[in-house]
C-alpha positions as a Python dict, from the first residue, in 0.01 Angstrom:
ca = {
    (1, 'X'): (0, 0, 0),
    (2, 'X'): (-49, 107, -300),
    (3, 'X'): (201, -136, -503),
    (4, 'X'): (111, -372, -789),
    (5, 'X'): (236, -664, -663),
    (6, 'X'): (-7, -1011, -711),
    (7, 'X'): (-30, -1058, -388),
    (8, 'X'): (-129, -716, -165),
    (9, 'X'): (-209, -795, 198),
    (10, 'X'): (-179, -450, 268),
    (11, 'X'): (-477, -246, -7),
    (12, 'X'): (-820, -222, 241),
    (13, 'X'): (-1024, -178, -44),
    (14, 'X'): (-1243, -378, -238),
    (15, 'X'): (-1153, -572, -513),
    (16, 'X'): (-1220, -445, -882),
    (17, 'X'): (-1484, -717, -960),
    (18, 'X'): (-1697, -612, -606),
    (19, 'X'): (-1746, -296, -711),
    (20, 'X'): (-2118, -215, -804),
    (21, 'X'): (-2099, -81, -1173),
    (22, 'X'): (-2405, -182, -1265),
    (23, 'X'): (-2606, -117, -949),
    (24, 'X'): (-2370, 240, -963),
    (25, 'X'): (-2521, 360, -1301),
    (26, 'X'): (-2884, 247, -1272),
    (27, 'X'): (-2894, 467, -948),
    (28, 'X'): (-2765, 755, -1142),
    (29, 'X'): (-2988, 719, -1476),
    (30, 'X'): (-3291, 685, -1201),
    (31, 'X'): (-3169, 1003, -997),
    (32, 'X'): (-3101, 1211, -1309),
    (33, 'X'): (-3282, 1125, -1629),
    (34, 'X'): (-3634, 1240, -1568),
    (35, 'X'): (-3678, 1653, -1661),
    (36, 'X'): (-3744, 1706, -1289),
    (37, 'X'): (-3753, 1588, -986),
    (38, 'X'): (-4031, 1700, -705),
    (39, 'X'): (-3737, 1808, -472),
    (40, 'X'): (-3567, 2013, -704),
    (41, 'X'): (-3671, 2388, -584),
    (42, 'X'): (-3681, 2218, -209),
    (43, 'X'): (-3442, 2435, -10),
    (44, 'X'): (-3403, 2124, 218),
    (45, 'X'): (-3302, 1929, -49),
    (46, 'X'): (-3193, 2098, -406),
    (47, 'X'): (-3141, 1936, -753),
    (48, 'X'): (-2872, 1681, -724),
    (49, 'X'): (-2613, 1895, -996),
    (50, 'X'): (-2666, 2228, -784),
    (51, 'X'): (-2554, 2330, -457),
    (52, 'X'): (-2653, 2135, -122),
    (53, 'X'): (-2799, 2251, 159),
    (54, 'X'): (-2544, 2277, 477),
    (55, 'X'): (-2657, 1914, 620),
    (56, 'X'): (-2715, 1747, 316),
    (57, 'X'): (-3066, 1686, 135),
    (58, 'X'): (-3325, 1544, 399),
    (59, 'X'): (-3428, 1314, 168),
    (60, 'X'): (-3107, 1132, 151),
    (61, 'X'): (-3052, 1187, 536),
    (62, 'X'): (-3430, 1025, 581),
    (63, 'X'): (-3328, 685, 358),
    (64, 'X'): (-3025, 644, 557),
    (65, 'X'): (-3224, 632, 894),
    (66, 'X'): (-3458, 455, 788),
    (67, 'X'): (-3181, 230, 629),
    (68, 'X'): (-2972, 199, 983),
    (69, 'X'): (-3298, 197, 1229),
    (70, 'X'): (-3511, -58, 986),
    (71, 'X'): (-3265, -288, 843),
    (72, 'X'): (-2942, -260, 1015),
    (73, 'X'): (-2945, -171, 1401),
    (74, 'X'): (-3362, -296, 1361),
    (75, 'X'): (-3458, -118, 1676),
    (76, 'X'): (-3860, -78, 1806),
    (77, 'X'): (-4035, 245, 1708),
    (78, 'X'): (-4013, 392, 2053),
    (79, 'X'): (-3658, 349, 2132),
    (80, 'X'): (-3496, 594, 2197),
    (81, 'X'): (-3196, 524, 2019),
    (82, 'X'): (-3344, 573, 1686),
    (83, 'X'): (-3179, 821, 1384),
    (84, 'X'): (-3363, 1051, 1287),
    (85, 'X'): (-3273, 1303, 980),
    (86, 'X'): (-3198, 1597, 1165),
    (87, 'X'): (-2946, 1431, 1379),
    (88, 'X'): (-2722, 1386, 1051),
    (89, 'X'): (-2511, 1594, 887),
    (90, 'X'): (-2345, 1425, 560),
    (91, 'X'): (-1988, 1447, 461),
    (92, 'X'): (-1720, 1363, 205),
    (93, 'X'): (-1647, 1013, 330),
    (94, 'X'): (-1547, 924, 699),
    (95, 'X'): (-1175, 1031, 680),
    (96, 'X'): (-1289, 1408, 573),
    (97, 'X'): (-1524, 1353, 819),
    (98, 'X'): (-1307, 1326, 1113),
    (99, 'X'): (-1093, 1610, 1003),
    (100, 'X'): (-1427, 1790, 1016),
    (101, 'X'): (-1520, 1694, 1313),
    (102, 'X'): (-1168, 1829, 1443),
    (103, 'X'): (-1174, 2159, 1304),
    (104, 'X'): (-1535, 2223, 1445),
    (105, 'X'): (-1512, 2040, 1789),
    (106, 'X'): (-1197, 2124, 1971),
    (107, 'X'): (-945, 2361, 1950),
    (108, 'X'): (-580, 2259, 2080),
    (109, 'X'): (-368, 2554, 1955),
    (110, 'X'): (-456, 2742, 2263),
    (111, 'X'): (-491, 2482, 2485),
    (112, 'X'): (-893, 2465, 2504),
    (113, 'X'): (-872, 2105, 2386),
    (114, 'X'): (-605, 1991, 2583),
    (115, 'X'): (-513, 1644, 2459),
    (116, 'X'): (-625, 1405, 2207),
    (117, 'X'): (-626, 1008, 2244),
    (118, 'X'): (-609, 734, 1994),
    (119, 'X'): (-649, 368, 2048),
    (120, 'X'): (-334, 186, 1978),
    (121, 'X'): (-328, 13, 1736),
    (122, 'X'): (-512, 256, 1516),
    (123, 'X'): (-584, 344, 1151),
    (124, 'X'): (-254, 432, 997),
    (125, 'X'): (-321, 707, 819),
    (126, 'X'): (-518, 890, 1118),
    (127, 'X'): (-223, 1050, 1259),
    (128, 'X'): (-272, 1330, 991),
    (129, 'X'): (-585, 1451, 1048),
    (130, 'X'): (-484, 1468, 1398),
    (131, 'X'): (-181, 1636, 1322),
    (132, 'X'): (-322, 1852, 1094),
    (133, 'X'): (-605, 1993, 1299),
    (134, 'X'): (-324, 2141, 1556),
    (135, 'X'): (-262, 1814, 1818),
    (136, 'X'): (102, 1746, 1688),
    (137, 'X'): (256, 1677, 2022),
    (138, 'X'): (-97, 1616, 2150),
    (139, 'X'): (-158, 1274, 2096),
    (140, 'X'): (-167, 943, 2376),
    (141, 'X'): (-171, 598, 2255),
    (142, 'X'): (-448, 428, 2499),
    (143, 'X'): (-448, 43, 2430),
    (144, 'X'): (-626, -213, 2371),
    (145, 'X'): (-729, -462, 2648),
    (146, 'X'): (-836, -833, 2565),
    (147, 'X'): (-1053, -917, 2314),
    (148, 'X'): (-1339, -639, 2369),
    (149, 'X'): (-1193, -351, 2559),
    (150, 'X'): (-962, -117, 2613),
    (151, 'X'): (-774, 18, 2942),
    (152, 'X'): (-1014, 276, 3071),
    (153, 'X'): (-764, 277, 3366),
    (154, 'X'): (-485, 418, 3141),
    (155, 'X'): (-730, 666, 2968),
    (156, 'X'): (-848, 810, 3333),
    (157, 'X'): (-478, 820, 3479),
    (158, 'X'): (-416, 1021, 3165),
    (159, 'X'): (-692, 1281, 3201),
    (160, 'X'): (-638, 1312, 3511),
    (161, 'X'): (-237, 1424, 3471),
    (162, 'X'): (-406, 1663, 3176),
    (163, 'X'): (-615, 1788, 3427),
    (164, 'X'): (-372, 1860, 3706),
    (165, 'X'): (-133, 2044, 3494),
    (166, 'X'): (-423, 2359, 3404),
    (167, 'X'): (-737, 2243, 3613),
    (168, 'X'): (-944, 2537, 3525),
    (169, 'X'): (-1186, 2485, 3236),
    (170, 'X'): (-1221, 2740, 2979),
    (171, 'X'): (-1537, 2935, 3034),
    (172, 'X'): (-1763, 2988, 2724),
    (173, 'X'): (-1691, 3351, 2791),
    (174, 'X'): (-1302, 3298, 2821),
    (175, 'X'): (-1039, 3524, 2555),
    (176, 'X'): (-910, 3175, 2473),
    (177, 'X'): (-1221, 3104, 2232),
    (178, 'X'): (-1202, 3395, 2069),
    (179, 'X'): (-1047, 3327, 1760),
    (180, 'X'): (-1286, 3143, 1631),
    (181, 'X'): (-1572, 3391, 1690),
    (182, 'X'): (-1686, 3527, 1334),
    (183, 'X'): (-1727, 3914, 1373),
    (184, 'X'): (-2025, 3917, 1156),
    (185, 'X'): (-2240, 3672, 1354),
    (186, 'X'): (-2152, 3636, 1750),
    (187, 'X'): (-2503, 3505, 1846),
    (188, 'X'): (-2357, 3220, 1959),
    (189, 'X'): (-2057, 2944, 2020),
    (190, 'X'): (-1930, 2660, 1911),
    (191, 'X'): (-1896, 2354, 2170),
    (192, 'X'): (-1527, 2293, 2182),
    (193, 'X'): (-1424, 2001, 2390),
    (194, 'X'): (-1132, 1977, 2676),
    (195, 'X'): (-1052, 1630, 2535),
    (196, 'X'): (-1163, 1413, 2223),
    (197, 'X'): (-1076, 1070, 2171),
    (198, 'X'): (-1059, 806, 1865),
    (199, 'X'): (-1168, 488, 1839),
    (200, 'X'): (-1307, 217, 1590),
    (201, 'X'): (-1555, 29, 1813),
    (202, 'X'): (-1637, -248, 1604),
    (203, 'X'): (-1432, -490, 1371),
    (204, 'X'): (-1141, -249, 1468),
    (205, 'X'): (-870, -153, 1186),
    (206, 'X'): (-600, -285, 1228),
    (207, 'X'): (-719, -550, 1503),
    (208, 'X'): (-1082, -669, 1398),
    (209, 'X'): (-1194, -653, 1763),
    (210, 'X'): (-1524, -569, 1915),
    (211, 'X'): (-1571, -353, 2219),
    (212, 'X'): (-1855, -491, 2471),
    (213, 'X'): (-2159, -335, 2566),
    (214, 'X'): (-1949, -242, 2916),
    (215, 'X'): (-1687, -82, 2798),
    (216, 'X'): (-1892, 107, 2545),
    (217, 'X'): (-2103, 254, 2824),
    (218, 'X'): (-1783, 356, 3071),
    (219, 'X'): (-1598, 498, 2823),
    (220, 'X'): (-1938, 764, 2795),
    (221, 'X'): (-1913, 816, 3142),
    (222, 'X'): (-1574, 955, 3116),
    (223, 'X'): (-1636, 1138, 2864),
    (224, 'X'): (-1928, 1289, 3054),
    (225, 'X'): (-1695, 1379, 3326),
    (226, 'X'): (-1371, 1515, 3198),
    (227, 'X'): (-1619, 1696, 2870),
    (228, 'X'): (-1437, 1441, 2604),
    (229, 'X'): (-1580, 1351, 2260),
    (230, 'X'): (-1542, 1041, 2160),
    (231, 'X'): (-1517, 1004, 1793),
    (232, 'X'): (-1610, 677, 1680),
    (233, 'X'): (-1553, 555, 1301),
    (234, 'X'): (-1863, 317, 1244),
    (235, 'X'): (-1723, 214, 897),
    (236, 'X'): (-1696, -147, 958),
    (237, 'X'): (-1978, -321, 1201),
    (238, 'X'): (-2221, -372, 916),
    (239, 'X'): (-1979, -577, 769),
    (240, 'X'): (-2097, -874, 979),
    (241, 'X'): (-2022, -1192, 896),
    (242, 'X'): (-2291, -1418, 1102),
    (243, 'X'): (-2531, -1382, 764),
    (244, 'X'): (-2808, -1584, 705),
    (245, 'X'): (-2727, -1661, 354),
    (246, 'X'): (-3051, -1845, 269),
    (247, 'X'): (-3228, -1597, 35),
    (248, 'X'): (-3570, -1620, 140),
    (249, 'X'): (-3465, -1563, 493),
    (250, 'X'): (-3197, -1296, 445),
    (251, 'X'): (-3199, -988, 677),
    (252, 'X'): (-2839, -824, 779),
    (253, 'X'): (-2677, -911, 1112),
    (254, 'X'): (-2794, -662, 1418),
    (255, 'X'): (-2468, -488, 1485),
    (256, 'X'): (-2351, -421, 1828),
    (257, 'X'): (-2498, -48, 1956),
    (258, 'X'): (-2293, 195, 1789),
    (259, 'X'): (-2200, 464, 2108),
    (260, 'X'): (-2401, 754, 1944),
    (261, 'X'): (-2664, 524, 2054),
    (262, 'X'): (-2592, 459, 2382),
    (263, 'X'): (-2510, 831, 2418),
    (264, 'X'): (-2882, 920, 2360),
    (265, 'X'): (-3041, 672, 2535),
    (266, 'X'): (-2879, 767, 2820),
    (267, 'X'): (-2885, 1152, 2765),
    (268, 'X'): (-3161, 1315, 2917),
    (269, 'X'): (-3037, 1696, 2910),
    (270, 'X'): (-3207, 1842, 2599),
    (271, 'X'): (-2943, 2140, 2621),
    (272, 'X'): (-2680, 1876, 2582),
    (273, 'X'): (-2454, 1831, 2248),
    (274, 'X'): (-2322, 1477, 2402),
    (275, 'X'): (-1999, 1336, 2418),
    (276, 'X'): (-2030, 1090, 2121),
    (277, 'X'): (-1968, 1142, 1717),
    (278, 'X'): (-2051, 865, 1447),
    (279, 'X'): (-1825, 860, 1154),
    (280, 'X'): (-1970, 671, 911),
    (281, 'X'): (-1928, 585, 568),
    (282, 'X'): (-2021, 399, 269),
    (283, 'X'): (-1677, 367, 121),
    (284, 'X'): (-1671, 12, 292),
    (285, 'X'): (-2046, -112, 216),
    (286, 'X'): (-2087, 25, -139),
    (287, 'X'): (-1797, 184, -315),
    (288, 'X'): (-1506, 358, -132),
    (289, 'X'): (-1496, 608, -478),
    (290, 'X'): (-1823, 775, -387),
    (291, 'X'): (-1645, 930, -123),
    (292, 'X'): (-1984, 985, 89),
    (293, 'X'): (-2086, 914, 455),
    (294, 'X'): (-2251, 1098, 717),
    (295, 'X'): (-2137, 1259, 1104),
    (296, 'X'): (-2494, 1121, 1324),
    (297, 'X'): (-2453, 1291, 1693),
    (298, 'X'): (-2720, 1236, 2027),
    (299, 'X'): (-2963, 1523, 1859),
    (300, 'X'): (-2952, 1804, 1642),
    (301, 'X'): (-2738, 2065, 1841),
    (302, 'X'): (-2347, 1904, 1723),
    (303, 'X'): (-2475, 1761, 1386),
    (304, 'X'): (-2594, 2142, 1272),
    (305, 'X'): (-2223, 2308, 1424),
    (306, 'X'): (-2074, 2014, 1202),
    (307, 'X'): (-2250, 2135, 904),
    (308, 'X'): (-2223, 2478, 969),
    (309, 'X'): (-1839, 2535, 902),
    (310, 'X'): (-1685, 2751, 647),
    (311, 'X'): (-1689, 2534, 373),
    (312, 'X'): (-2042, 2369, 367),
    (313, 'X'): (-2152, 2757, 399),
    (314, 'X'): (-1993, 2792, 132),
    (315, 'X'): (-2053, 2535, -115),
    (316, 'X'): (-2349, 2312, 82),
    (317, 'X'): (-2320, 1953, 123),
    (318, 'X'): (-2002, 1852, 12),
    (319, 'X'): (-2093, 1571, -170),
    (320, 'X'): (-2454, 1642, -303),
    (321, 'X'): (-2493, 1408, -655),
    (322, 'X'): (-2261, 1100, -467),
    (323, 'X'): (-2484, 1160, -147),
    (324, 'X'): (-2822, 1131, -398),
    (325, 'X'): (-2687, 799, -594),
    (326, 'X'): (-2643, 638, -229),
    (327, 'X'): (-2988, 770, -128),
    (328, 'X'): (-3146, 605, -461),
    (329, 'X'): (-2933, 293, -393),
    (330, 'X'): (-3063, 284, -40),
    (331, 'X'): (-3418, 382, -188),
    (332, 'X'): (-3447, 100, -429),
    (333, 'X'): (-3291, -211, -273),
    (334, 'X'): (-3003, -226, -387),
    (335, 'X'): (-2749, -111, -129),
    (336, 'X'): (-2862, -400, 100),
    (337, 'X'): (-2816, -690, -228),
    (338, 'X'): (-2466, -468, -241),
    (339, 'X'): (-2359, -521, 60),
    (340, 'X'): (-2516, -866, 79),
    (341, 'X'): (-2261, -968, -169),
    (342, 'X'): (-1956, -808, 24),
    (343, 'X'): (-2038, -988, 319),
    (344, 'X'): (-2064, -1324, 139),
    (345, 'X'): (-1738, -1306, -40),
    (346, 'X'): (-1538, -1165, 282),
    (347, 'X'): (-1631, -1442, 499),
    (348, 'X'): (-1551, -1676, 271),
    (349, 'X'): (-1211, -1510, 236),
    (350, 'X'): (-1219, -1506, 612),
    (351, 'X'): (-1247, -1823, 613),
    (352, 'X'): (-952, -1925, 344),
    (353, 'X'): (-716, -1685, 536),
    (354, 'X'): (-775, -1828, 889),
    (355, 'X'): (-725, -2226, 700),
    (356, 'X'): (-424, -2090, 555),
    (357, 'X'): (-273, -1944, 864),
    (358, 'X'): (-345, -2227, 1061),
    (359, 'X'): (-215, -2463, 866),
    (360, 'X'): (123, -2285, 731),
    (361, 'X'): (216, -2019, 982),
    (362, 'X'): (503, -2116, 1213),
    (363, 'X'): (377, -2288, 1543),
    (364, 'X'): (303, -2029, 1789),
    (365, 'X'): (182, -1741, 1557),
    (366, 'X'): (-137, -1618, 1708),
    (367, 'X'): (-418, -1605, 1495),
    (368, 'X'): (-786, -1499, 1543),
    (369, 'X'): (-1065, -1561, 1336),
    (370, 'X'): (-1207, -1287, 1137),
    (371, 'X'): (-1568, -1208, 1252),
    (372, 'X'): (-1640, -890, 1038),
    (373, 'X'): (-1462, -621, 872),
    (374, 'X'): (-1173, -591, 682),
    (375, 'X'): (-860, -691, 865),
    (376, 'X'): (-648, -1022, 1062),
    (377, 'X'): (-426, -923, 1299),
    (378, 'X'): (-150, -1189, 1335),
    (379, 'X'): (96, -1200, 1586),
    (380, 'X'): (454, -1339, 1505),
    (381, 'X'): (664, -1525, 1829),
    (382, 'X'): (892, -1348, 1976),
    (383, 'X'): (1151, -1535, 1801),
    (384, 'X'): (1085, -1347, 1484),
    (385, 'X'): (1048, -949, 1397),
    (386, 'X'): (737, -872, 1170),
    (387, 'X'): (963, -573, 987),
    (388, 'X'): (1202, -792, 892),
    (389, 'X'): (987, -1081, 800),
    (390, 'X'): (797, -823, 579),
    (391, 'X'): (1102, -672, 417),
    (392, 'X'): (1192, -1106, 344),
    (393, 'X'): (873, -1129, 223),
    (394, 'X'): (898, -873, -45),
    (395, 'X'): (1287, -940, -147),
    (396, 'X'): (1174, -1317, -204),
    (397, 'X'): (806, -1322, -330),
    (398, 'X'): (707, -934, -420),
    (399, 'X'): (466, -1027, -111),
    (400, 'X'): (336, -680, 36),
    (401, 'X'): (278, -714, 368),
    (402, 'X'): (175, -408, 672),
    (403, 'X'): (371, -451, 976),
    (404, 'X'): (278, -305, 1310),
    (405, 'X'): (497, 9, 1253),
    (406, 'X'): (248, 164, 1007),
    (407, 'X'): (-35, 165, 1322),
    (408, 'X'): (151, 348, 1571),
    (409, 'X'): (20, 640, 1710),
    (410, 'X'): (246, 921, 1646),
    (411, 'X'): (462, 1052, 1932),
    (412, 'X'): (350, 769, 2173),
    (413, 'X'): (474, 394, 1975),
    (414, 'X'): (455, 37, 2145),
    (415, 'X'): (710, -130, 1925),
    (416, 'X'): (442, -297, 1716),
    (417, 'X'): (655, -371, 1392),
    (418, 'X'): (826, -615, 1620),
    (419, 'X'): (556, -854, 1612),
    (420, 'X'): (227, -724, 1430),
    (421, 'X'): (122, -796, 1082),
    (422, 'X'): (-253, -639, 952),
    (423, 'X'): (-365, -876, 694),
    (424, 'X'): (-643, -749, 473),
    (425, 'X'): (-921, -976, 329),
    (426, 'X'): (-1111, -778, 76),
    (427, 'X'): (-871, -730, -204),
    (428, 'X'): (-718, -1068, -290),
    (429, 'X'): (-905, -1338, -400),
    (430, 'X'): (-916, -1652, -167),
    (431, 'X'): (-684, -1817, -424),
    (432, 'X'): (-431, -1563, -395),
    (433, 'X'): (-520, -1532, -11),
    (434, 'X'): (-414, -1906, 17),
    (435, 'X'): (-113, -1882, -203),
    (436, 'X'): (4, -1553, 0),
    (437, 'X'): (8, -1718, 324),
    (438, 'X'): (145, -2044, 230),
    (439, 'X'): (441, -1816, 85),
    (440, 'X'): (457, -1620, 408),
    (441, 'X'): (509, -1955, 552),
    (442, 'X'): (805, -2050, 388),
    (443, 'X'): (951, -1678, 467),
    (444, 'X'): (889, -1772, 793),
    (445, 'X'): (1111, -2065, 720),
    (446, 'X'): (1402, -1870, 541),
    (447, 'X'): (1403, -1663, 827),
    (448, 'X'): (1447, -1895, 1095),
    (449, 'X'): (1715, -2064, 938),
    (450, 'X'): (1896, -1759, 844),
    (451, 'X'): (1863, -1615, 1265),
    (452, 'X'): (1903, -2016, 1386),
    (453, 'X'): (1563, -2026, 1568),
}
């Protein structure tokens, strides 16, 4: 991924010239060069060079719901799906964020959280956290289905074998939670879940797919019923590429409903901590660098037990100046122009790629048009293998290329590196874009002569 060949289809990251410099070090200068600030000896919110609070300053936590109900999701005053401040808890971008969320919400090393699911194919580098929050051994691949789904059917077979092998639910009161009782402070605990679950809704890494309204809503009913928590990394769906792109008409693109808001619309127990964790992040729509995003749950129950773990005790917020330079980016404008710009230049790489493929792929790849996000998700004939093709690729070209073997789920595969290439469209240029694929297609070539297809 990380190699410094010309032509990288595998870096998800922005390029060097999209990255907000400017915009970057106004924000700061505005945040930090007045003598004081009239937050400063606010406990809620703090100077931005001293310790955080636990959740992060309310300030920042108000811009980014007004940011998300206002000019992103857009939704009426009395909807009930509406952010508000208290039902965030900021974090250290979305992949410490889901690690978080891990070491807080479940507990597999004695069995309380039973199993953990992961929608195949998935974010390659997700396995870890998984792994390192105790569910080595612990992990089911549920797939994809179609275009905007994925097989429910699969995902309720599979809790219901978990369930059948130790059908009695741990008790708040059972030995079994003990461990992570503090001593000093038993007043109350934590809500661990019997199952947890990981998806990326919308614009899906590796695939770019959506999931409907539908299947949105029944996976929440499942995880009503078997006590699941669906994890949900909303990193991508502002990335939407239906923009209006004249300027005196330019609002963002309404995003699909992420689930968190579904979950509390739907929700009417107040005593309830849901079933349903957003993951979100800025990395994608400003800078990935800042290392800043934010956990948003149904109300304020999960989203304080989030920020109430060892280390934000410790240290607050763990990302207090970063999580201030968004807030003043959010605060003066320009976080939307930002992310404006992103937009723009992805679709029209987008739109280079999907030419490209079209016209010099071998007949038979299947293609889809990018919609949003980051990613293309090309599928090879069965004539050819992806891993080899990539390795081909490299050898004749220095062409870096991710087959489907890097998006496995750990301990449950689907053979994806026969077929699968992810394709990424916010690093190259649509020059180089072009050039890549037209080079990929003469691989292609090489390949089928060498095999006699």
């Amino acid at each position: 991924m990380d190699s410094a060949s010309p032509i990288n289809f595998f870096k998800g990251h922005p390029s060097f010239r999209l990255l907000p410099n400017k915009e970057i070090t106004k924000a700061t200068e505005q945040l930090l060069l007045g003598e004081n600030r009239d937050y400063d000896d606010d406990p809620l919110n703090r100077h931005p060079l001293t310790y955080g609070s636990n959740e992060g300053a309310l300030w920042v936590r108000t811009a980014i719901t007004e940011f998300v109900n206002e000019k992103a999701f857009k939704f009426d005053r009395d909807d009930k799906a509406r952010s508000k401040p208290e039902y965030l808890n900021l974090t250290s971008g979305a992949s410490y964020g889901v690690l978080n969320i891990l070491l807080q919400a479940t507990l597999p090393h004695t069995g309380v959280t039973k199993q953990a699911f992961i929608v195949s194919p998935t974010y390659f580098l997700i396995n870890d956290c998984f792994i390192d929050a105790g569910f080595g051994g612990k992990l089911t691949a549920i797939d994809e289905k179609g275009e905007e789904s994925i097989d429910l059917e699969l995902l309720e077979a599979k809790l219901k074998h978990f369930e059948s092998i130790d059908p009695n639910p741990v008790n708040e009161n059972g030995k079994e939670l003990s461990i992570i009782k503090n001593p000093i402070d038993i007043s109350h605990l934590k809500k661990v879940y019997k199952y947890v679950i990981y998806v990326i809704p919308t614009y899906s890494n590796p695939s770019g797919k959506t999931y409907n309204l539908e299947t949105r809503c029944k996976l929440i009913e499942l995880a009503r019923k078997y006590d699941m928590l669906i994890i949900t990394d909303d990193v991508y769906d502002l990335l939407n590429y239906s923009i209006n792109n004249d300027p005196d008409k330019f609002e963002l693109p309404t995003p699909i409903k992420r689930f968190v808001h579904i979950d509390r619309e739907t929700n009417n127990d107040e005593s309830s901590y849901g079933n349903t964790v957003s993951n979100a992040s800025f990395s994608k729509i400003i800078a990935p660098g800042l290392r800043f995003g934010y956990h948003e749950s149904i109300n304020k129950l999960l989203a304080t037990q989030l920020s109430a773990g060892g280390a934000n005790v410790s240290g607050g917020t763990p990302s207090q100046l970063t999580s201030m330079i968004v807030g003043t980016l959010l605060t003066n404008g320009d976080a939307e122009k930002i992310l404006r710009n992103l937009i723009q230049t992805y679709c029209e790489r987008a739109d280079a790629m999907y030419n490209a493929m079209i016209k010099y792929l071998p007949k038979g790849t299947e293609i889809r048009k990018t919609e949003g996000g980051y990613f293309n998700w090309m599928k090879l004939t069965e004539s050819y293998n992806a891993l080899e093709v990539g390795k081909l690729a490299q050898d004749m070209y220095n062409i870096v290329l991710a087959d489907g073997s890097n998006f496995e789920v750990i301990g449950d595969k689907r053979n994806l590196a026969q077929s699968y290439f992810r394709l990424s469209t916010s690093f190259l240029e649509s020059e180089q874009i072009v050039e890549g694929i037209k080079l990929l297609g003469d691989v292609c070539q090489v390949y089928a002569t060498q095999n006699n297809l």
